[in-house]
Backbone as CSV, one residue per row, in Angstrom:
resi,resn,N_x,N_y,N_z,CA_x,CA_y,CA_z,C_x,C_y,C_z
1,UNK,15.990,4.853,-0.652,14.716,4.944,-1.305,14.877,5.837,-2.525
2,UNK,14.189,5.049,-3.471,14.416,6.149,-4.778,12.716,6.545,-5.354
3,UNK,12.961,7.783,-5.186,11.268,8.393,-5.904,11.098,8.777,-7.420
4,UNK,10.068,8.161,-8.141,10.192,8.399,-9.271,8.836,9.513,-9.405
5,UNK,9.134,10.203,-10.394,8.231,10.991,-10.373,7.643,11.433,-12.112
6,UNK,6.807,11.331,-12.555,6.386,12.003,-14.021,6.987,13.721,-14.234
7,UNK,7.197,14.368,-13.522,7.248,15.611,-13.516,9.040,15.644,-13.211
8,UNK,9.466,16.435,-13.384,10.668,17.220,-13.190,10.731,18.331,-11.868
9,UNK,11.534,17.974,-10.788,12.090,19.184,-10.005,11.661,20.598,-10.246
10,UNK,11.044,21.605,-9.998,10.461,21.675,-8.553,9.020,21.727,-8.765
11,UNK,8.452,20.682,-9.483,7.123,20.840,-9.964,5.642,20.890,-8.691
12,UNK,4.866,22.092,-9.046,3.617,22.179,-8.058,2.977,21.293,-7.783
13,UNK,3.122,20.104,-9.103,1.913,18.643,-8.922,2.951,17.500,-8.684
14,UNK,3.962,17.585,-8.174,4.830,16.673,-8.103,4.605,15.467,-6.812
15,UNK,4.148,14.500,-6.697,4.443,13.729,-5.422,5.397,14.336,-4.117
16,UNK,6.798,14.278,-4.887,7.525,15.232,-3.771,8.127,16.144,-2.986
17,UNK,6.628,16.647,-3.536,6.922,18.068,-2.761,6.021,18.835,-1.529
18,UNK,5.322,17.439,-1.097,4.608,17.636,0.358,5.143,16.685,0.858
19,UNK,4.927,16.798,2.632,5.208,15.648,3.180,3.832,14.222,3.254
20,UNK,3.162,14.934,2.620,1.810,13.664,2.835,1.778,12.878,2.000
21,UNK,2.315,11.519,2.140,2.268,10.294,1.475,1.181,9.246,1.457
22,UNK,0.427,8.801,0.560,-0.920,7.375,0.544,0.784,6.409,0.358
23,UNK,-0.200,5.389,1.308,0.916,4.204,1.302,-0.043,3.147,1.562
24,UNK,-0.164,1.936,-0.086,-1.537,1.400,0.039,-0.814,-0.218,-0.113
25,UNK,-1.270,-1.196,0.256,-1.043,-2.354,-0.289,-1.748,-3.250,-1.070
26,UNK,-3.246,-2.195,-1.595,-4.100,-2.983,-2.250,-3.844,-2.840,-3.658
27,UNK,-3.703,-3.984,-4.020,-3.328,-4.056,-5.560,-3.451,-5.467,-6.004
28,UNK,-3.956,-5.271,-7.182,-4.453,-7.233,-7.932,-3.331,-7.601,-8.097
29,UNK,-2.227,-7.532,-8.217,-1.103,-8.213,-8.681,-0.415,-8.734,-7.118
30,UNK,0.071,-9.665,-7.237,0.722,-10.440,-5.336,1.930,-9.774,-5.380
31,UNK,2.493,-9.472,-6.304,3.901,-9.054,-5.708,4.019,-7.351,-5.701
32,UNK,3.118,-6.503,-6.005,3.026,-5.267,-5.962,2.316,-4.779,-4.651
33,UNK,1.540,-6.676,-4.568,1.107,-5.819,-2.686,2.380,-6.504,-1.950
34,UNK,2.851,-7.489,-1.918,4.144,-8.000,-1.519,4.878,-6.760,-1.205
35,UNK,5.297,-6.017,-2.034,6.556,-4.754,-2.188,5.322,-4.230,-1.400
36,UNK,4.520,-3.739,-1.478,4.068,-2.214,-0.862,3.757,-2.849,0.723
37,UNK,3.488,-4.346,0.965,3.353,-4.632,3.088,4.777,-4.399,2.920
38,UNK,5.606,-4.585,2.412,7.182,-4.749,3.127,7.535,-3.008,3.122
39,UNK,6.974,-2.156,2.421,7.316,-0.956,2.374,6.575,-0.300,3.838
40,UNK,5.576,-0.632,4.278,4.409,-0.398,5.258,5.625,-0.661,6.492
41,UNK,5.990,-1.979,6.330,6.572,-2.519,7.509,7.735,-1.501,8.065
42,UNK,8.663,-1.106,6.841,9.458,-0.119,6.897,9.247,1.140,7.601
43,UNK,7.863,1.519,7.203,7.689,2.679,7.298,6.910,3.144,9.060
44,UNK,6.399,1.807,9.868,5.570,1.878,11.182,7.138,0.791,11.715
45,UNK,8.251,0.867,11.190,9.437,0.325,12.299,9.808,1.392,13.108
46,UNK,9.473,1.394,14.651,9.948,2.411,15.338,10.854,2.401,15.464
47,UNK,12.094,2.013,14.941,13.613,2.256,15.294,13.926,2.712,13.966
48,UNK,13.237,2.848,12.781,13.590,3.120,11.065,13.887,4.640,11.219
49,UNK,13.840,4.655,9.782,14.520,6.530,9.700,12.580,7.292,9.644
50,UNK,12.235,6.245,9.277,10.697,6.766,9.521,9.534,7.110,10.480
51,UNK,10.310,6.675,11.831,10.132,6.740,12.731,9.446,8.147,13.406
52,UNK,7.673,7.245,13.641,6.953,8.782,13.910,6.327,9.325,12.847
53,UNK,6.630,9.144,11.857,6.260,9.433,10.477,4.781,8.953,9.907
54,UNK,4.439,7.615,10.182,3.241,6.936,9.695,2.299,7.078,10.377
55,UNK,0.994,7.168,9.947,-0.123,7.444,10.760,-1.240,6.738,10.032
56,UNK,-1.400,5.032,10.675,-2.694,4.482,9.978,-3.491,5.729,9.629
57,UNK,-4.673,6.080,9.024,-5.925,6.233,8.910,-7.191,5.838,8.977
58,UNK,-6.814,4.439,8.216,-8.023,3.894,7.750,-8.145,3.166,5.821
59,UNK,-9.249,2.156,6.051,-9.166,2.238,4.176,-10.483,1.684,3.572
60,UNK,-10.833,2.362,2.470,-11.758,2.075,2.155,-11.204,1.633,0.077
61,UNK,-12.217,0.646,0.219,-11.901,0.571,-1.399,-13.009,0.413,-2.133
62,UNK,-13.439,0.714,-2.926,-14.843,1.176,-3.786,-14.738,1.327,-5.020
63,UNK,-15.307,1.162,-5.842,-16.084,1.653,-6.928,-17.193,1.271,-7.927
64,UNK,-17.767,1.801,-9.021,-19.111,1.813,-9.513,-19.185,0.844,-10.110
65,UNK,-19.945,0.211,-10.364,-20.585,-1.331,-10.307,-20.655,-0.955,-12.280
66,UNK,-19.656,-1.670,-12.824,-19.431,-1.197,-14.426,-18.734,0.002,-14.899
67,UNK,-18.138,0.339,-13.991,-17.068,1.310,-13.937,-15.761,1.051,-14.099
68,UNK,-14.337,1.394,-15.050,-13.368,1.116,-15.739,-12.445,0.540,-14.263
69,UNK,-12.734,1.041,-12.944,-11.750,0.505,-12.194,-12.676,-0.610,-11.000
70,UNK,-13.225,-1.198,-11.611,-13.898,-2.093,-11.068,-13.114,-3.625,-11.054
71,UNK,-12.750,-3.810,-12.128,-11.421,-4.991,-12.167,-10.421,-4.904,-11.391
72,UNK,-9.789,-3.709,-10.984,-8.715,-3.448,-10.334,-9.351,-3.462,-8.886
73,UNK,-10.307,-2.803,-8.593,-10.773,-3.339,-6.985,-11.091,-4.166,-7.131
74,UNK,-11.997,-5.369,-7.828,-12.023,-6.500,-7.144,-10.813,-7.392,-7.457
75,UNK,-10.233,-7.061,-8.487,-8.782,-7.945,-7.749,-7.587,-7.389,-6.562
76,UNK,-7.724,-6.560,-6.144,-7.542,-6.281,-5.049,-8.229,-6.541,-3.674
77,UNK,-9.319,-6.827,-3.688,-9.975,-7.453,-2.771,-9.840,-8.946,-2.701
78,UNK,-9.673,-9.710,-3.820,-9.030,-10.969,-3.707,-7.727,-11.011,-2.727
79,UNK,-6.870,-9.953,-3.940,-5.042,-10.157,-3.123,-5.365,-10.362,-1.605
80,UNK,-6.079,-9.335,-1.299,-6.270,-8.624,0.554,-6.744,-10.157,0.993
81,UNK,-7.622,-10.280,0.733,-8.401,-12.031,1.664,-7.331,-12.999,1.286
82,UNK,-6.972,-13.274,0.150,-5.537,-14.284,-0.027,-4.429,-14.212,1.007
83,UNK,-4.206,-12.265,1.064,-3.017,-11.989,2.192,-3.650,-12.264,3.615
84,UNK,-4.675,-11.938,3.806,-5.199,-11.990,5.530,-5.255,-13.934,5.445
85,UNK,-5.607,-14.673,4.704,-5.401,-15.587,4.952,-4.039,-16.141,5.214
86,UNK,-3.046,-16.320,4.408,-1.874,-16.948,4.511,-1.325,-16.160,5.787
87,UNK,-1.396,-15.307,5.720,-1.147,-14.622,7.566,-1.879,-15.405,8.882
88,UNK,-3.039,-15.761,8.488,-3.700,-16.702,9.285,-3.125,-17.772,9.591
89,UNK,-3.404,-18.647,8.537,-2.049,-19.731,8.028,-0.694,-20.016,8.823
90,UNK,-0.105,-18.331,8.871,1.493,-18.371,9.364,1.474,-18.382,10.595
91,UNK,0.527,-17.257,11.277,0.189,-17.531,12.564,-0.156,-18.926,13.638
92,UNK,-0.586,-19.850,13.151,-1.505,-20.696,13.603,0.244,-21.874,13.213
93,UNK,1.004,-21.595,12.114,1.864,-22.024,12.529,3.154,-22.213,13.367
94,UNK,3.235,-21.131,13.490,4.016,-20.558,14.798,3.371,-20.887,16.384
95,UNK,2.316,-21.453,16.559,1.731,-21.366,17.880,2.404,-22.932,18.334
């Protein structure tokens, strides 16, 4: 795994320098949620090096109705129903 970071070593606002990671798969683009379920999958494999490590929460996605990130959630709410579908899809083919 390689971490990229805006900041330089040993920075206070740096991503890595806590252990608490957001690990999201909602994103308008298919292959950026693609990469981030396969990163998920990685990360809740109980035999991985991550093992023990992940802890669903929960998810909520929101924002203000004419607000600059309003495009980006609702195309992310597309990706998500596109993905829960074709999962549907895969399922129902396997039976």
């Amino acid at each position: 795994m390689t971490v990229l970071d805006r900041f330089p070593p040993a920075s206070s606002i740096a991503a890595g320098n806590h252990v608490n990671k957001i690990i999201r798969a909602n994103y308008p683009d298919t292959l950026y949620a693609e990469l981030a379920t396969e990163s998920i999958r990685s990360w809740r494999d109980p035999a991985g090096i991550f093992a023990g490590l992940y802890h669903r929460c929960g998810w909520l996605l929101a924002a203000l109705g004419g607000g600059s990130s309003l495009d980006f959630t609702e195309g992310s709410i597309k990706t998500a129903r596109e993905k829960a579908s074709s999962q549907r899809k895969k399922s129902a083919l396997r039976m």
